[in-house]
C-alpha positions as YAML, in Angstrom:
chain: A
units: angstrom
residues:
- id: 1
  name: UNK
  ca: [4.30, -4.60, -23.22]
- id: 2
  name: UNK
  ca: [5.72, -0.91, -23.39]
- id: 3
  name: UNK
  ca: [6.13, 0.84, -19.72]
- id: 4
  name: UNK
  ca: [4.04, 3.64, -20.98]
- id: 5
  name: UNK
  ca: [1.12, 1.04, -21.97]
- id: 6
  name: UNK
  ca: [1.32, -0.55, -18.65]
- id: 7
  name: UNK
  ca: [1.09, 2.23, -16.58]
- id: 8
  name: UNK
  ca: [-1.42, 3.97, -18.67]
- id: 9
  name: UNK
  ca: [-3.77, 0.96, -17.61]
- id: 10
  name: UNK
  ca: [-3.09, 1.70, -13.81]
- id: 11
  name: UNK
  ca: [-2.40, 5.57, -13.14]
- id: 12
  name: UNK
  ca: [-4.68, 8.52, -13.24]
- id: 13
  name: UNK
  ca: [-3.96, 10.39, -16.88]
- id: 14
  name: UNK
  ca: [-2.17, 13.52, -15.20]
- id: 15
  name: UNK
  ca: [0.63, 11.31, -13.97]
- id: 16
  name: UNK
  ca: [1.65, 9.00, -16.43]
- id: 17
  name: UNK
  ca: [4.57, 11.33, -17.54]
- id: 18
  name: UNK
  ca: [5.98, 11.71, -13.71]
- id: 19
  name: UNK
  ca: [6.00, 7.95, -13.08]
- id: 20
  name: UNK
  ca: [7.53, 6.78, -16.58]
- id: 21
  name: UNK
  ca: [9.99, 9.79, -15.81]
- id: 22
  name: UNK
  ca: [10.97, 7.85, -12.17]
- id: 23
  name: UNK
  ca: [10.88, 4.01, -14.11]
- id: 24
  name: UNK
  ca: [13.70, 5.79, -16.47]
- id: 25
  name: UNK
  ca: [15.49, 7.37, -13.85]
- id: 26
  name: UNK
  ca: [15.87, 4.62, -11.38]
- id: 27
  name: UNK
  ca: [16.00, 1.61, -13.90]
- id: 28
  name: UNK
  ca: [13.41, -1.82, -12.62]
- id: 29
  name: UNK
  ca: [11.42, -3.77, -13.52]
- id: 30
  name: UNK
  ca: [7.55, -3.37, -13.07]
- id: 31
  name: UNK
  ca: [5.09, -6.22, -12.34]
- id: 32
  name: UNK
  ca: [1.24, -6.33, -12.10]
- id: 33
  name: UNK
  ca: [0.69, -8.67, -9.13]
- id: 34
  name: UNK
  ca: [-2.42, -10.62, -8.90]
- id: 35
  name: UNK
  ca: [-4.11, -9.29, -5.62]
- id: 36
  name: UNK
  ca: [-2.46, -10.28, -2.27]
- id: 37
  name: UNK
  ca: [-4.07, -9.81, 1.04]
- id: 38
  name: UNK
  ca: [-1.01, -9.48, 2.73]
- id: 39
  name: UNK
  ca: [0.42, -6.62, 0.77]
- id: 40
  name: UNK
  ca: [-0.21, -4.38, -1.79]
- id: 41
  name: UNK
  ca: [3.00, -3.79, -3.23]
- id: 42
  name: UNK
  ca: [6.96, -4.58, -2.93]
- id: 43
  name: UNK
  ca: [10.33, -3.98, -3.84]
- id: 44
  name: UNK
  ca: [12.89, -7.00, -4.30]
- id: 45
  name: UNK
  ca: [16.60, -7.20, -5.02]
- id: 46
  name: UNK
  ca: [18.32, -10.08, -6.08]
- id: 47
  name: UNK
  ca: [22.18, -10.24, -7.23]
- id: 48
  name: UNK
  ca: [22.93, -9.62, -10.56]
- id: 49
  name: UNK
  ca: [19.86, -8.66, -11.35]
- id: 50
  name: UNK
  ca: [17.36, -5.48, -12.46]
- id: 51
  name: UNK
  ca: [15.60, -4.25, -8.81]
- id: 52
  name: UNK
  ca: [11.62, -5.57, -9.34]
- id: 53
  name: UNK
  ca: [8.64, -3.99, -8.09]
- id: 54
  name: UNK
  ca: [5.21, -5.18, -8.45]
- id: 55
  name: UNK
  ca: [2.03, -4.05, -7.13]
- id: 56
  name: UNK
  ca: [-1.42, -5.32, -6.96]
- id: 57
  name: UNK
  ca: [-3.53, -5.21, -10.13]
- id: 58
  name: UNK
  ca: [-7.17, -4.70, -8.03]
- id: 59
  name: UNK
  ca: [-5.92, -1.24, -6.53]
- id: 60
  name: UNK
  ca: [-7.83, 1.84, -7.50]
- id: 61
  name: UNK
  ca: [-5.81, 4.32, -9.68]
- id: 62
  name: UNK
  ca: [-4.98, 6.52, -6.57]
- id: 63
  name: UNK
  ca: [-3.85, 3.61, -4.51]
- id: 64
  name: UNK
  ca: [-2.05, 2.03, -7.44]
- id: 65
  name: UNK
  ca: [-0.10, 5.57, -7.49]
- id: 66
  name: UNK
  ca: [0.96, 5.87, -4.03]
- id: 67
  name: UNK
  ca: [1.71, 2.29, -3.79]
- id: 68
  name: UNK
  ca: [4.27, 2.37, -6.92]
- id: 69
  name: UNK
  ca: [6.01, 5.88, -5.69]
- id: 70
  name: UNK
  ca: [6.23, 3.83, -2.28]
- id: 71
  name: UNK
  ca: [7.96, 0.87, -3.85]
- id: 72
  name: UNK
  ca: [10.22, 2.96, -6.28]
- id: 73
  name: UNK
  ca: [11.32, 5.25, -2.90]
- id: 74
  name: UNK
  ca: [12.72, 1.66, -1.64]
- id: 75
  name: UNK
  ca: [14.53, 1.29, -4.65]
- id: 76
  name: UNK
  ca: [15.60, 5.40, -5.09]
- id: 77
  name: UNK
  ca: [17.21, 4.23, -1.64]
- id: 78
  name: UNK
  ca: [18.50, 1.28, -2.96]
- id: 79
  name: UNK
  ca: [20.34, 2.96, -5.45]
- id: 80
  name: UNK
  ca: [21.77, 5.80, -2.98]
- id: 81
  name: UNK
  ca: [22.90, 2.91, -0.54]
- id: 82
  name: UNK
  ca: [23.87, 0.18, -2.91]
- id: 83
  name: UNK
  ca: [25.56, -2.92, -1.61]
- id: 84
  name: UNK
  ca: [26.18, -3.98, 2.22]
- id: 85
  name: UNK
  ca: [25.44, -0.58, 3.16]
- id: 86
  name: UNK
  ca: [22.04, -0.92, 1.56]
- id: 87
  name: UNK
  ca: [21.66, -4.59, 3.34]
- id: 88
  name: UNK
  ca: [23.07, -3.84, 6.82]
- id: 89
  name: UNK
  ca: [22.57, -0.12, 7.75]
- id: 90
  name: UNK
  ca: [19.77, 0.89, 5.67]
- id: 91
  name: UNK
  ca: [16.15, 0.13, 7.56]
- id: 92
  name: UNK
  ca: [13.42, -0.85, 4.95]
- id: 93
  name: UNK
  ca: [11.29, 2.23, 6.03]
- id: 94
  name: UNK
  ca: [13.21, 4.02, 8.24]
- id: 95
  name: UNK
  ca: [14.43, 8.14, 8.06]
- id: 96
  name: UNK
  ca: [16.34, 7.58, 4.45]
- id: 97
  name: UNK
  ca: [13.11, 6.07, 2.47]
- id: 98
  name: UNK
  ca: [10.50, 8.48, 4.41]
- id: 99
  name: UNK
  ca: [12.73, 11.29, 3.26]
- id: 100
  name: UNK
  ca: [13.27, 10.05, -0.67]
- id: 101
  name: UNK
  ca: [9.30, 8.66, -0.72]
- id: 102
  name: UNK
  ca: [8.23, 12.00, 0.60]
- id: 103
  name: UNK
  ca: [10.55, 13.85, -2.12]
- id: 104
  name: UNK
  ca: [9.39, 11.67, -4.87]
- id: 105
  name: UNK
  ca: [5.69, 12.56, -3.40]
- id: 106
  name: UNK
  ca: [5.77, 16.39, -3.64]
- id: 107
  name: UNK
  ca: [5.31, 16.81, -7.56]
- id: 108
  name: UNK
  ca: [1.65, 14.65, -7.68]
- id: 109
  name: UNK
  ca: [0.50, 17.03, -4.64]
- id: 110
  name: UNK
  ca: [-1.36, 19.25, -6.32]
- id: 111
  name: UNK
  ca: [-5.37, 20.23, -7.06]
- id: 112
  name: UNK
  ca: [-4.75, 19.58, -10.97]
- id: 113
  name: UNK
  ca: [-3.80, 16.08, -9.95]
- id: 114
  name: UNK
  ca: [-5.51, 14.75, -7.12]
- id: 115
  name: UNK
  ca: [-8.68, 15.14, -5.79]
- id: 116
  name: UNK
  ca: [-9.03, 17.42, -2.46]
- id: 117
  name: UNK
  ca: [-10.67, 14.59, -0.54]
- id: 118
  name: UNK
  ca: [-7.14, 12.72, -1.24]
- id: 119
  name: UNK
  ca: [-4.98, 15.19, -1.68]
- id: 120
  name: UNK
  ca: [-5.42, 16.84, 1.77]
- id: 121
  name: UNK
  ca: [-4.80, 13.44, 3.94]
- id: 122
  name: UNK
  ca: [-2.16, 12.41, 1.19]
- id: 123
  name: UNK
  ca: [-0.12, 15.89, 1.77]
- id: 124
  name: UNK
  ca: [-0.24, 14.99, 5.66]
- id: 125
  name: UNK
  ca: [0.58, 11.80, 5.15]
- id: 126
  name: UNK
  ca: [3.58, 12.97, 3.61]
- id: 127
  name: UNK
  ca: [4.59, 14.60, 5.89]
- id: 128
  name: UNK
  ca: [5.94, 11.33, 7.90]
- id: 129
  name: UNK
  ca: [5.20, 8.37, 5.79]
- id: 130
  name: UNK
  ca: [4.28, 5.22, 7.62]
- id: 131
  name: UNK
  ca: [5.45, 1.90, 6.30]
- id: 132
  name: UNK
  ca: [1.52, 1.39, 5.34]
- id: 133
  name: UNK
  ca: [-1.37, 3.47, 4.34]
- id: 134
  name: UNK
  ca: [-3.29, 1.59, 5.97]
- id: 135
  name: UNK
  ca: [-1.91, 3.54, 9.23]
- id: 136
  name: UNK
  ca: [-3.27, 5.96, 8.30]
- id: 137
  name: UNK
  ca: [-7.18, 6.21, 8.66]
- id: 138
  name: UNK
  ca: [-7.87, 9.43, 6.80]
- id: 139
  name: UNK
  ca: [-6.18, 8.62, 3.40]
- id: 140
  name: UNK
  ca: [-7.04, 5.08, 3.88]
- id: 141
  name: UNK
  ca: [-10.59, 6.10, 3.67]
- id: 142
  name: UNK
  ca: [-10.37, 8.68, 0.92]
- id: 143
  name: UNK
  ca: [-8.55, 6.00, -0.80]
- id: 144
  name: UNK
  ca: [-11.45, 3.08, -0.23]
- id: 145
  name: UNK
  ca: [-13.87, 5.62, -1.71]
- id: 146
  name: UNK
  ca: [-12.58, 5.03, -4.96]
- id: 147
  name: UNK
  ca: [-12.53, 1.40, -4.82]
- id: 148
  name: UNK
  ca: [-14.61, -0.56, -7.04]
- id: 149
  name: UNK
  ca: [-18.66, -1.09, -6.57]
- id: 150
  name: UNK
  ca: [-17.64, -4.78, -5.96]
- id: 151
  name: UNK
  ca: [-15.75, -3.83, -2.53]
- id: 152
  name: UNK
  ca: [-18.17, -1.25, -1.23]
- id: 153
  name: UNK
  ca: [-19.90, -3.47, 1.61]
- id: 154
  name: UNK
  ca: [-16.64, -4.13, 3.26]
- id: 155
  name: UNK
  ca: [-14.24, -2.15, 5.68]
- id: 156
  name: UNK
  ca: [-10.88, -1.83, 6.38]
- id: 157
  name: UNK
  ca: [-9.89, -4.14, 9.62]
- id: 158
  name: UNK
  ca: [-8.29, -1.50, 11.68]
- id: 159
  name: UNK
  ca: [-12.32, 0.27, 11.61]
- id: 160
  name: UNK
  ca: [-13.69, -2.50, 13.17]
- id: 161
  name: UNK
  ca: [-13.83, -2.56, 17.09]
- id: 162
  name: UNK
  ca: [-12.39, -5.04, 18.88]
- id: 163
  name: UNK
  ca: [-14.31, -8.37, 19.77]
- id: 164
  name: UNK
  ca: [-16.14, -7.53, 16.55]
- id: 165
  name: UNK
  ca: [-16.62, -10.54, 14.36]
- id: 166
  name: UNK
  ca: [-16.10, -10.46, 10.71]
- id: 167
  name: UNK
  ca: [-15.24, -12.08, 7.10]
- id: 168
  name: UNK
  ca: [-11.92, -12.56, 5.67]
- id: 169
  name: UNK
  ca: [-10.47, -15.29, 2.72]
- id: 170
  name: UNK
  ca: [-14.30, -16.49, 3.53]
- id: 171
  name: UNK
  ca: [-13.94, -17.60, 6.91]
- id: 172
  name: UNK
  ca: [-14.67, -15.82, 10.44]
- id: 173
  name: UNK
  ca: [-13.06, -14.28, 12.53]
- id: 174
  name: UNK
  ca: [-13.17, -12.36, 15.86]
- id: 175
  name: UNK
  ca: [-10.94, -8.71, 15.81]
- id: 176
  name: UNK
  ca: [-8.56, -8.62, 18.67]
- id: 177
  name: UNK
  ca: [-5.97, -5.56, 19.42]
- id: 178
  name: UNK
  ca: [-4.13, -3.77, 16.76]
- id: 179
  name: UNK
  ca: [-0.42, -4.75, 16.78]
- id: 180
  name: UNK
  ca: [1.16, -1.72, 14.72]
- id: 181
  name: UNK
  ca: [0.06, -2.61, 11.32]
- id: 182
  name: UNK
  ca: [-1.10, -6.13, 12.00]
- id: 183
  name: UNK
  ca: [-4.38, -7.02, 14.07]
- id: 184
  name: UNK
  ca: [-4.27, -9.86, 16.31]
- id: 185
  name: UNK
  ca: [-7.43, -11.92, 15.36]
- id: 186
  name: UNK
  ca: [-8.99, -14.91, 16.39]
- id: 187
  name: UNK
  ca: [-10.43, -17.53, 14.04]
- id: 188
  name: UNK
  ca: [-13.92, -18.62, 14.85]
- id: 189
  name: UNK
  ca: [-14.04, -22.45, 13.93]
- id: 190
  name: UNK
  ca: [-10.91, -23.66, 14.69]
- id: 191
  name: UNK
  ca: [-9.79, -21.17, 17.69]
- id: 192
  name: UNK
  ca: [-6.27, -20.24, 16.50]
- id: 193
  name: UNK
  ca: [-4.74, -16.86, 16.68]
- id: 194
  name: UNK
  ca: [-3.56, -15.20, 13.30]
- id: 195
  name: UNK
  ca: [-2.09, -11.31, 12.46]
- id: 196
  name: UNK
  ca: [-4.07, -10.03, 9.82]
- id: 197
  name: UNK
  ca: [-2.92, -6.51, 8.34]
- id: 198
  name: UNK
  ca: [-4.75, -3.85, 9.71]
- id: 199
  name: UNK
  ca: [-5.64, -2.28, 6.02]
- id: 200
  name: UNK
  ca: [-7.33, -5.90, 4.81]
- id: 201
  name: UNK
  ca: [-10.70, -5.39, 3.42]
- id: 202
  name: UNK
  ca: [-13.16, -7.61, 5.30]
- id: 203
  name: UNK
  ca: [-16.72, -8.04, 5.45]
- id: 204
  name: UNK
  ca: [-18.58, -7.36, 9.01]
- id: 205
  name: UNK
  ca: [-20.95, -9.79, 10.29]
- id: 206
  name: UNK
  ca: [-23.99, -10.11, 12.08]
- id: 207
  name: UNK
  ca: [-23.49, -12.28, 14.27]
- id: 208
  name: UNK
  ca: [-21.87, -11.18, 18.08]
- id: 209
  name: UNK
  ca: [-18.86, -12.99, 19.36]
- id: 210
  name: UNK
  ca: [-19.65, -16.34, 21.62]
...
């Protein structure tokens, strides 16, 4: 399937141009992922072959945007610092990919683009990208308002208080403390301690912790 056909399915209309434009210029390979809880996009490099990002088919149009800029800013720095440079000195979201992802942000912030409730949290956001938007609770939650009708009765983890029990992969579990972009959390049934990422959608429950 052509580039232009695949990203026409995914992207808002008024930036189809900019993000063909930035598959030409830095040359990989785009996948539609099935949805992953753990992740909603990435950037992979193996040798000898074309740099691969995929992200998540289930993401909004607006996430799905950010989301693919993020991944090709890995692989605009991947190009800058190719080889063992790249591998050894290069940290995967450290001052060299929030500078490039914050460049290759700039031309999408703008009213005939974006809509103000995103594009205000998304030009702040810019401003220092974190390695997730889920860090970020404002454009997180401009974001989620676009989601579909299907995922409008659940929440992003790091909303929940902690001790507060709740859904996820459709079993329970109890929130514990937020552990940068992972949230310690405590299953229910079995009593065993897993990270969850802070921007997984889960479902609240009624019920109060035991």
């Amino acid at each position: 399937m052509e580039i232009a056909t695949v990203l026409a399915t995914y992207l808002p209309s008024a930036t189809l141009a900019y993000c063909e434009q930035l598959w030409r210029q830095y040359d990989f390979d785009l996948h539609i992922s099935r949805p992953r809880q753990s992740r909603l996009g990435d950037f992979m490099v193996r040798p000898k072959e074309r740099p691969r990002i995929t992200v998540n088919a289930n993401l909004n149009s607006y996430s799905f945007l950010i989301t693919y800029i993020h991944e090709v800013a890995h692989c605009a720095v991947y190009r800058q610092y190719s080889g063992r440079m790249y591998r050894k000195k290069v940290a995967p979201h450290g001052p060299e990919w929030k500078t490039l992802f914050s460049a290759l942000l700039q031309p999408i912030l703008h009213e005939q683009i974006l809509p103000a409730d995103i594009l205000r949290p998304l030009q702040q956001y810019a401003l220092n990208p974190k390695a997730s938007t889920g860090s970020d609770p404002a454009l997180l939650l401009a974001l989620k308002q676009y989601d579909t009708a299907g995922e409008n009765n659940k929440m992003p983890l790091m909303h929940l208080s902690e001790g507060a029990v709740f859904v996820f992969q459709k079993r329970e579990f109890i929130r514990g403390a937020l552990r940068r972009t992972r949230v310690l959390c405590t299953e229910k049934a079995s009593q065993r301690r897993y990270t969850i990422p802070a921007h997984a959608l889960v479902e609240q429950s009624e019920l109060c912790p035991e």
